[in-house]
N, C-alpha and C positions, 0 to 999 in steps of 0.2 A: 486657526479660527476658534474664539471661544463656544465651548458648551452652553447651554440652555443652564441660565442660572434661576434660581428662587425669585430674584429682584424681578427677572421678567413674569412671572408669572404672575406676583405680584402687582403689577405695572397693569397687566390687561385683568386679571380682575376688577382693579377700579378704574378700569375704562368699560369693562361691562358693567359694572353695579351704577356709575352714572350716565351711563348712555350719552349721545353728543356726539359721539363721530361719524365720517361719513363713509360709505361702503364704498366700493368700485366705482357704482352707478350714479355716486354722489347722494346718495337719499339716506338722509341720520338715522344714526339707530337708535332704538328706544333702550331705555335702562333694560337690565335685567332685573329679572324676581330673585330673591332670596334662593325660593327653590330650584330656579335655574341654573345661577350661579352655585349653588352644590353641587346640582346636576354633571355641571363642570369639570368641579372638582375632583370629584369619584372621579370623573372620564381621565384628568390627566393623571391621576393616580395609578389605574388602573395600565394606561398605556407608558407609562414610563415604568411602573412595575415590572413589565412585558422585557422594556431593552434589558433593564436590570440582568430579568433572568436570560438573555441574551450575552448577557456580558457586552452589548452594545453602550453602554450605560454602567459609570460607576457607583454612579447616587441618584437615588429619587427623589428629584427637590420638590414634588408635591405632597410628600409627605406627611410634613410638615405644616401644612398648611391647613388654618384652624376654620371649619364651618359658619357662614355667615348667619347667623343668628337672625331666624323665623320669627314675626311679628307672633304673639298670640293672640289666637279670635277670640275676643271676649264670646263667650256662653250668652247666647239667647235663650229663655223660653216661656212659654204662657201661662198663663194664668188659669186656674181653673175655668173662670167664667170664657176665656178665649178658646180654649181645648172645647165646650161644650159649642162656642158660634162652628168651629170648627168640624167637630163629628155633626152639625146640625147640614151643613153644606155636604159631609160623608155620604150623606144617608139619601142624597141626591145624584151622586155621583157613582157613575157602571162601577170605577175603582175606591168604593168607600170603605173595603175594607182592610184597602192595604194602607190607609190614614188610620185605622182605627191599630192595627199593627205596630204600624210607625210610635202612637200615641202609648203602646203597652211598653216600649222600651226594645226595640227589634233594631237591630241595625236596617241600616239602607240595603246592601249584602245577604243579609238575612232573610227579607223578605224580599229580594231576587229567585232567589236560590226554595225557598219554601213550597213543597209538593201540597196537593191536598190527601196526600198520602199521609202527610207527616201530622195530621190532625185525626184527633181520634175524638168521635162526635159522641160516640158512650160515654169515654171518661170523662170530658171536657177539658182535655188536654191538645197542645202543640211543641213538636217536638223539631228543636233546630239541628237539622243535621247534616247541613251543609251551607256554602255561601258562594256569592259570582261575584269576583272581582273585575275590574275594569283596568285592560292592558292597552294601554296606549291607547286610540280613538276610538278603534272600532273591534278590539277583540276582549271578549267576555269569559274568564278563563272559570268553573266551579269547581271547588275544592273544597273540603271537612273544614268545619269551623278551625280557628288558626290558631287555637286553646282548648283542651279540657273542657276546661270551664265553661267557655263558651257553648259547647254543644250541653245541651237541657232541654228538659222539658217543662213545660210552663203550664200551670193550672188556667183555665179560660173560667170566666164569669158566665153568667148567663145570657148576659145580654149581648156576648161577643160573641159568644156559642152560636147565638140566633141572626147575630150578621152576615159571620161565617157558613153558616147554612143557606141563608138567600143566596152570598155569592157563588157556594157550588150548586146550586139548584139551577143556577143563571148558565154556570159554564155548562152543564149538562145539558142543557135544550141550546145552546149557541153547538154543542158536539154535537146534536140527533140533529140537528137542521145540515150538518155541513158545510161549516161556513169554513171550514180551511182542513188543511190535508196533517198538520203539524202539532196535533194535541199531546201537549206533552205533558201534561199534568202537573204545569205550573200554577200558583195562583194569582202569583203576579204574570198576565200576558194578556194579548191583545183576543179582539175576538175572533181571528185567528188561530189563537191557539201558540201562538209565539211568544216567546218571554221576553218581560220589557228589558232593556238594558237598562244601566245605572242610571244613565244621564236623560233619559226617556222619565223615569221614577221621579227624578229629581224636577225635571220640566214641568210635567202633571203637579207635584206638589205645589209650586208657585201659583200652578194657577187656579188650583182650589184656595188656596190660603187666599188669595185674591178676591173670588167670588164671596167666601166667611167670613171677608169686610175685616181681618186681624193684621196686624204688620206682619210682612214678611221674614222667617226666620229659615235658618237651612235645613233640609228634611233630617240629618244626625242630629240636631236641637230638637226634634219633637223624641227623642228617644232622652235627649238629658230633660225634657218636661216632664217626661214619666220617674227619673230621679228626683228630681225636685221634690214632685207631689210626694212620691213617700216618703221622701227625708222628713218635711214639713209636716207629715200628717205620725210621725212618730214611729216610722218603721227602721227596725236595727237595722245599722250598716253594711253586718252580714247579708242580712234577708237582702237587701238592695244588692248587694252585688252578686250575688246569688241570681237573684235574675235576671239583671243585668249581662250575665255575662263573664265579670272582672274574674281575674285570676286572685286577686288580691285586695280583701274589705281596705286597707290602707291607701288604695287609688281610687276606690267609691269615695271615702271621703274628702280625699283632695281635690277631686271633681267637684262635689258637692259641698264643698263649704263653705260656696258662697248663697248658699240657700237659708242660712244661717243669718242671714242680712236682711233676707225678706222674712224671716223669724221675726226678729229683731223691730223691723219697721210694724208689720202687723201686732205687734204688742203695746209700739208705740201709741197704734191708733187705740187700740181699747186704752191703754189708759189715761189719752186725753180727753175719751167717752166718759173717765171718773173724775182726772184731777183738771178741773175748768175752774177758771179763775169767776171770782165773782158769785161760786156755788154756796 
């Protein structure tokens, strides 16, 4: 009997990536994703590594086999005058301060994971020092930022200082009332006192961005809106990735050089404010 060759494995990858067949049950299956089909991948790798070191197995013919290439999500983000319809619906909202967060350049993660510990209301500072990642559906794992770099601390303006103060002012009489058993001194959490999950975060943000009347973009895009603005408003690439986060100014501005277009166009506009035909 022959062994499990390359060709087959080959074979059923592009019968998952176009989907069309029929199960047991008779009911088609849908293509697979990109990142499904990795998912895959890994898995036969992983398991035929296994007979390998069994000596079940002479060759790993997954090996070999090259990752299906991830669409890239073109980069949404707003506009100055949207960010401001935006924090104008915040300022409405129980959770307006974790959009006002999101818009300083915070991961999703970041403002999971953010104590009101980790804010120091004398100096006007917030300090990231830690993040919740989201494992599988329903488990929320917290760990140290996943870089150096990443953990900082971040100067607050005034006007955040004084956001961020309504919101703990808010969580402290939602604690003296007892409204839940589980204050954990999140500031991302419900009034409960339970912390939001990712996809809880992500939820909420849809449907404020809804309410401030702006197209929908994804809550990690209001963190590349806060690159944008200071690429655009002249701030070195260092400083951007500095608080940003990046391990390296070299991946701020690959991120960011498409910001350089809306440079670009806004320039245009002034100088067809000078060179008009007919002047």
């Amino acid at each position: 009997m022959l062994g499990l060759l390359r060709t087959d494995l080959d074979k059923l990858l592009i019968a998952l990536r176009d989907g069309g067949t029929k199960t047991a049950k008779g009911q088609t299956r849908r293509a697979w994703s990109p990142r499904s089909l990795n998912a895959a991948i890994d898995a036969w790798r992983l398991a035929l590594a296994f007979g390998c070191d069994r000596r079940d197995l002479a060759h790993n013919v997954a090996r070999s086999i090259k990752k299906v290439p991830r669409p890239r999500r073109e980069m949404q983000t707003y506009t100055p005058d949207q960010i401001r319809l935006v924090l104008r619906a915040a300022d409405k909202d129980r959770n307006g301060h974790l959009w006002y967060l999101a818009l300083s350049g915070l991961r999703r993660g970041e403002i999971a994971g953010a104590w009101w510990a980790d804010i120091d209301f004398d100096a006007g500072t917030i300090t990231i020092a830690r993040s919740r990642v989201q494992v599988g559906a329903a488990t929320v794992v917290e760990n140290e930022p996943k870089t150096q770099s990443s953990r900082r601390t971040l100067p607050l303006d005034e006007g955040l200082v004084s956001v961020l103060k309504r919101a703990s002012a808010r969580y402290a009489r939602e604690n003296c009332a007892g409204r839940g058993t589980r204050r954990l001194g999140y500031i991302a959490c419900n009034e409960a006192g339970e912390p939001y999950t990712l996809g809880a975060l992500t939820n909420m943000w849809h449907r404020l961005t809804t309410a401030a009347g702006v197209r929908p973009i994804r809550l990690h895009d209001a963190r590349h809106s806060c690159g944008t603005a200071l690429h655009l408003r002249g701030v070195p690439m260092a400083v951007i990735a500095k608080w940003l986060g990046h391990a390296d100014a070299s991946i701020t501005a690959r991120i960011y050089a498409h910001s350089q277009d809306d440079a670009l166009r806004a320039a245009s506009a002034t100088l067809g404010q000078v060179v008009t035909p007919g002047g």
